[in-house]
Backbone as CSV, one residue per row, in Angstrom:
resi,resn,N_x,N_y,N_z,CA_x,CA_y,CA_z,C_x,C_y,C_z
1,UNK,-11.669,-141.789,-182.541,-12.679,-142.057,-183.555,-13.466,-143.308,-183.152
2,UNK,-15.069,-143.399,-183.234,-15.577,-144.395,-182.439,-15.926,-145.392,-183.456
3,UNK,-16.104,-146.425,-183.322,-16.501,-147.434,-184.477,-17.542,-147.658,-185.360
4,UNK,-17.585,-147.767,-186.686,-18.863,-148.324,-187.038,-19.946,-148.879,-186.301
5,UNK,-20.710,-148.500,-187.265,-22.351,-149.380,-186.051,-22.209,-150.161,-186.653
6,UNK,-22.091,-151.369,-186.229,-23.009,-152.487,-186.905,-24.108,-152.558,-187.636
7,UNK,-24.616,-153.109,-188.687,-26.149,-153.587,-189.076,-26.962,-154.159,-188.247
8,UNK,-27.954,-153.736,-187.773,-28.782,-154.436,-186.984,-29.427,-155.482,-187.971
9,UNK,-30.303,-156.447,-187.998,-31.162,-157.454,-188.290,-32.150,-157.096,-187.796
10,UNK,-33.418,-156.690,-188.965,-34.907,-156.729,-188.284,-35.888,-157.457,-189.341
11,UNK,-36.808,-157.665,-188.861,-37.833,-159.130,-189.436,-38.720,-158.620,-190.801
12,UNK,-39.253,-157.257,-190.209,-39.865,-156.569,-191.381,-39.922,-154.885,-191.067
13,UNK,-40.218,-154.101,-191.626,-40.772,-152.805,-192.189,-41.906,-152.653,-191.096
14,UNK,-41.947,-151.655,-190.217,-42.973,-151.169,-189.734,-44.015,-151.133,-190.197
15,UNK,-45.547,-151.916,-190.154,-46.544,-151.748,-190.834,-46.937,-149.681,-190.056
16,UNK,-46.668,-149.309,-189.439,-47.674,-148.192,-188.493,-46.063,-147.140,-188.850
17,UNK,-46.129,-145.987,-189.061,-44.579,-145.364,-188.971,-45.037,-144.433,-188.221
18,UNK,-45.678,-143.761,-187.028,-45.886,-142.668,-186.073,-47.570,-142.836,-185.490
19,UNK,-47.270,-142.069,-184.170,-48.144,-142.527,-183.664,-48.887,-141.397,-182.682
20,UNK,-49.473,-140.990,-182.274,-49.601,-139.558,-181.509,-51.129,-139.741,-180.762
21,UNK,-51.508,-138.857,-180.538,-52.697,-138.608,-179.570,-53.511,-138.452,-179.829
22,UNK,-55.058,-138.913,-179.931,-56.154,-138.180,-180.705,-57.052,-137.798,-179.705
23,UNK,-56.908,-137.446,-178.640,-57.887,-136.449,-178.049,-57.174,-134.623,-177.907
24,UNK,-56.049,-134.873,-179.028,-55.383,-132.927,-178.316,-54.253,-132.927,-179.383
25,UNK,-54.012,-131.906,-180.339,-52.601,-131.756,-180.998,-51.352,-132.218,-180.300
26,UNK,-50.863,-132.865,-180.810,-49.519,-133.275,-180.382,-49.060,-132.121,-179.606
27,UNK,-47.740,-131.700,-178.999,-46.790,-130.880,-177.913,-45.812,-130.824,-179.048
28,UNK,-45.520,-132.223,-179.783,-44.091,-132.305,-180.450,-43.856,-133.608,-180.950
29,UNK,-42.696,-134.133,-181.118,-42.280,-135.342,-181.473,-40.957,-136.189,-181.374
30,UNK,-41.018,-136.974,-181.355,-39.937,-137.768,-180.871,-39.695,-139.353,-181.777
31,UNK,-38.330,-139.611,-182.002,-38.101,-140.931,-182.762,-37.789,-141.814,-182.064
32,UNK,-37.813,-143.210,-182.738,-37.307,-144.025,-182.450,-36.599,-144.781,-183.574
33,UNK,-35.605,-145.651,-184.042,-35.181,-145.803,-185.089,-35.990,-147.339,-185.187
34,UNK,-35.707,-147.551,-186.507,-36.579,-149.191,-186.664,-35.843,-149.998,-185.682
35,UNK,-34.078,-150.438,-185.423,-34.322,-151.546,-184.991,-34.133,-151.266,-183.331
36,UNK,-34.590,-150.060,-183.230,-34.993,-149.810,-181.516,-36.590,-150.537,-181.569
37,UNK,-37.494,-150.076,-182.648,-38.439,-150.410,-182.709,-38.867,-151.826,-182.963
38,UNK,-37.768,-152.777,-183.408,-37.617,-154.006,-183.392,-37.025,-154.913,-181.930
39,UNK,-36.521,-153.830,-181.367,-36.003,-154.442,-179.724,-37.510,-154.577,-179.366
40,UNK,-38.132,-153.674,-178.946,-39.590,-153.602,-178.633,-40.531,-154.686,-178.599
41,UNK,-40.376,-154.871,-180.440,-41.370,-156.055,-180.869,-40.893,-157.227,-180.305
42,UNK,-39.540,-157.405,-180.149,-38.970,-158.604,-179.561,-38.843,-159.050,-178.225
43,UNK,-38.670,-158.227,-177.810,-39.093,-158.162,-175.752,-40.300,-157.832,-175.508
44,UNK,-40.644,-157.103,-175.672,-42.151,-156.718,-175.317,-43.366,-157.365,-175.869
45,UNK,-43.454,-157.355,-177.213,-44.578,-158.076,-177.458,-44.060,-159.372,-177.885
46,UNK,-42.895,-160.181,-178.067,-43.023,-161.186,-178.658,-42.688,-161.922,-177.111
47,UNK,-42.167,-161.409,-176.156,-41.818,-162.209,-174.923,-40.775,-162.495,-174.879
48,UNK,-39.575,-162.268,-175.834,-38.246,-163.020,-175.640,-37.773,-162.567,-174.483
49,UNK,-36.488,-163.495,-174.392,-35.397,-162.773,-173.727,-34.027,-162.229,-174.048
50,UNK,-33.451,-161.385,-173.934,-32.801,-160.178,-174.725,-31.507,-161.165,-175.136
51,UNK,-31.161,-162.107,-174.588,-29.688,-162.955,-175.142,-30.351,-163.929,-176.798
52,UNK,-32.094,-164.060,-176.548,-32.510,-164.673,-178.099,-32.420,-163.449,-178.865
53,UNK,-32.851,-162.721,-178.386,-33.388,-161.234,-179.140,-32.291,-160.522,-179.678
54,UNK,-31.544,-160.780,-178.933,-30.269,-159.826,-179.985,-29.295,-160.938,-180.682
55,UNK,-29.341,-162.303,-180.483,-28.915,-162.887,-181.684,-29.612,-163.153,-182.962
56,UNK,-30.856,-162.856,-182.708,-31.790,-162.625,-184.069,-31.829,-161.223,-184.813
57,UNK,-30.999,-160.161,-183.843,-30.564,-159.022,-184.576,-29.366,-158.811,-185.207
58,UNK,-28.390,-160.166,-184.766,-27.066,-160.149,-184.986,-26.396,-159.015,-183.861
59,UNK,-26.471,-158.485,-182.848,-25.825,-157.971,-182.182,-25.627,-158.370,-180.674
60,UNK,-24.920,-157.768,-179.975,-24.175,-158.445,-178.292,-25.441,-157.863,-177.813
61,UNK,-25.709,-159.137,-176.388,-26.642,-158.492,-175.607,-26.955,-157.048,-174.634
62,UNK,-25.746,-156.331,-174.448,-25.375,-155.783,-174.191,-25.610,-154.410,-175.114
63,UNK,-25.580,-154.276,-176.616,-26.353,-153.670,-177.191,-27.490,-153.795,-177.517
64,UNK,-27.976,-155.009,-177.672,-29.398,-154.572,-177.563,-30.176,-154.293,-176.362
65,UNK,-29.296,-154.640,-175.085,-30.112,-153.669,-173.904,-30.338,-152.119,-174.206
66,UNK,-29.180,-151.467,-174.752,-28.975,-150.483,-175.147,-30.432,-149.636,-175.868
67,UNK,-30.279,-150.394,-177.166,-31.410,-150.397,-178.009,-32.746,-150.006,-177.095
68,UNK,-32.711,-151.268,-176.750,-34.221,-151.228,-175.410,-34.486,-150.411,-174.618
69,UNK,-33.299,-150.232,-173.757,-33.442,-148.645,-173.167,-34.251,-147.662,-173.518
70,UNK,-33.101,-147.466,-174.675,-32.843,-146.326,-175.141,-34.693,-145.555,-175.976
71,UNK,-35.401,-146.833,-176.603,-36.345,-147.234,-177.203,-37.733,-146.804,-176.135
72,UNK,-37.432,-147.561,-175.118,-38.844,-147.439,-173.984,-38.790,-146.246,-173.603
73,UNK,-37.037,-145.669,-172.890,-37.328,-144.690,-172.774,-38.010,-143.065,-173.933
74,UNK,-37.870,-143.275,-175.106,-38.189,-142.616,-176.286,-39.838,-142.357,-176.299
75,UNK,-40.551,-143.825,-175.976,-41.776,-143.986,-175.930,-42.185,-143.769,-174.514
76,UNK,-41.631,-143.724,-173.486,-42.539,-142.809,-172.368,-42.362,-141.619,-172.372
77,UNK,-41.336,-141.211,-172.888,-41.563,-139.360,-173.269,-42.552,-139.080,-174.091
78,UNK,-42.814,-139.895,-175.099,-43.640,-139.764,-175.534,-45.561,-139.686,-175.109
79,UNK,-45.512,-140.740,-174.542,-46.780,-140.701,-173.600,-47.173,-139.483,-172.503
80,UNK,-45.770,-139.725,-171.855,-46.292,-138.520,-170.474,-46.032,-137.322,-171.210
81,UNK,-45.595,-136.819,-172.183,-45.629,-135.505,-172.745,-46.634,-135.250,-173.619
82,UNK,-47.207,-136.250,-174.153,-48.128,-136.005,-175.604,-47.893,-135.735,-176.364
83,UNK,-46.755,-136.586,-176.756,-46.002,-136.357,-178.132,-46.200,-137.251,-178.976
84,UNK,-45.744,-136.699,-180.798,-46.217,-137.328,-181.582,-45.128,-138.613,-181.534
85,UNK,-45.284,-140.223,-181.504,-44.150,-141.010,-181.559,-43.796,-141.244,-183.844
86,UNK,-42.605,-141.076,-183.993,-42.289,-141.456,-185.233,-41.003,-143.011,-185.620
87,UNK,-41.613,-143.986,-185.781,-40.621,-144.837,-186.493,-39.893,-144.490,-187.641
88,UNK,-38.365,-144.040,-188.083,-37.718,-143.936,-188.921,-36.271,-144.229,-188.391
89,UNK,-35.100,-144.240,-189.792,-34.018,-144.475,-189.521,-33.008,-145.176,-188.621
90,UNK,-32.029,-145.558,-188.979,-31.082,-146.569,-188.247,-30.181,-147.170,-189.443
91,UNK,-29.625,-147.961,-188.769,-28.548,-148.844,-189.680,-29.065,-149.834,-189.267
92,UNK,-29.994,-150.744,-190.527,-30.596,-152.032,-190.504,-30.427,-152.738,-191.801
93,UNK,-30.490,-154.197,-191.665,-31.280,-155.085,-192.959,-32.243,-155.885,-192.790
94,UNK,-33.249,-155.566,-193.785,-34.696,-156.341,-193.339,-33.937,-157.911,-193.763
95,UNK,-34.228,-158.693,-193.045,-34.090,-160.365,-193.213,-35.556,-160.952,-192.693
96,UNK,-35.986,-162.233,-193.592,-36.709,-162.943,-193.767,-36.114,-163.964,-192.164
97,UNK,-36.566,-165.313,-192.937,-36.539,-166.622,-192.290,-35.039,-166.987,-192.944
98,UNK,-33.723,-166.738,-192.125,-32.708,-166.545,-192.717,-32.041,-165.831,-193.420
99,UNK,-30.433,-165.583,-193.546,-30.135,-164.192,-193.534,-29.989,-164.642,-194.982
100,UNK,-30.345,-165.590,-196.000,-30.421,-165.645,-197.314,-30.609,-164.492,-197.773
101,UNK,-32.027,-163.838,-197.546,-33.118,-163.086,-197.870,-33.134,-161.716,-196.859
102,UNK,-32.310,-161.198,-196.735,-31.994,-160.208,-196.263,-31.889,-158.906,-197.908
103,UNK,-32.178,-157.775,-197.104,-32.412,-156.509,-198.028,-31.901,-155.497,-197.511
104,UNK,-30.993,-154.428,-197.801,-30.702,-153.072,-196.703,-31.501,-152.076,-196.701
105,UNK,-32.136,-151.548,-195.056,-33.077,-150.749,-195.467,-32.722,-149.244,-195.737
106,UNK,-33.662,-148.736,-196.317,-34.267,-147.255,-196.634,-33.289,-146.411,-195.407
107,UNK,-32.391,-146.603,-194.417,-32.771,-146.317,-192.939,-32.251,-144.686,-192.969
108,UNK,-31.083,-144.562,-193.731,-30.761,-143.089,-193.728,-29.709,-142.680,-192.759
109,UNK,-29.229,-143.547,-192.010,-28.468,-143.231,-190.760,-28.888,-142.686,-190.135
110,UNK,-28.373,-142.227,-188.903,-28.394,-140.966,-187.688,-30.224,-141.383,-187.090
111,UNK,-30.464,-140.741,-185.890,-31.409,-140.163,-185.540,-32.034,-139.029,-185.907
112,UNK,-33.857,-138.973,-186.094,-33.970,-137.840,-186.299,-34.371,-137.107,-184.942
113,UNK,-34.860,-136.147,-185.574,-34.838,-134.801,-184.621,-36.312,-134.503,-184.299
């Protein structure tokens, strides 16, 4: 029997929740969960490096490589196929500026499909 997930820690709520192609109908679609989508915001566009980045998620660096992976790779299938991209689900809590102000999200468990 494998272990609980942990709660990830993410900063806020996706302002954008999917994303797709506008020169041709989508092929299909593909997820990513929020706090894959929060690895993202944190390496990629914010510049960190993944040992800050996953103690601001509360998890080992080592999972949030995972995350990251798992995440980029989600979003280049998405690109080279022309697929629709969708932000939903995970095991997260939105937290502020300290885990005072933390909230559990909407997330639903599991991956979707």
């Amino acid at each position: 029997m494998p272990r609980p997930t942990k709660v990830r820690l993410v900063a806020a709520d996706p302002t954008t929740k999917s994303f797709g192609p506008r020169d041709m109908n989508a092929t299909g679609s593909v997820c990513i969960t929020v706090e894959e989508f929060e690895a993202i915001r944190l390496s990629d566009y914010k510049g960190m490096d993944q040992e800050s980045a996953a103690a601001m998620m509360g998890v080992s660096r080592h999972t949030y490589g995972r995350l990251l992976a798992r995440a980029r790779s989600t979003i280049a299938r998405a690109l080279v196929n022309g697929e629709e991209l969708r932000i939903e689900g995970g095991n997260f809590q939105f937290c502020g500026h300290g885990r005072k102000r933390c909230r559990r999200g909407q997330g639903g468990g599991g991956r979707c499909r």
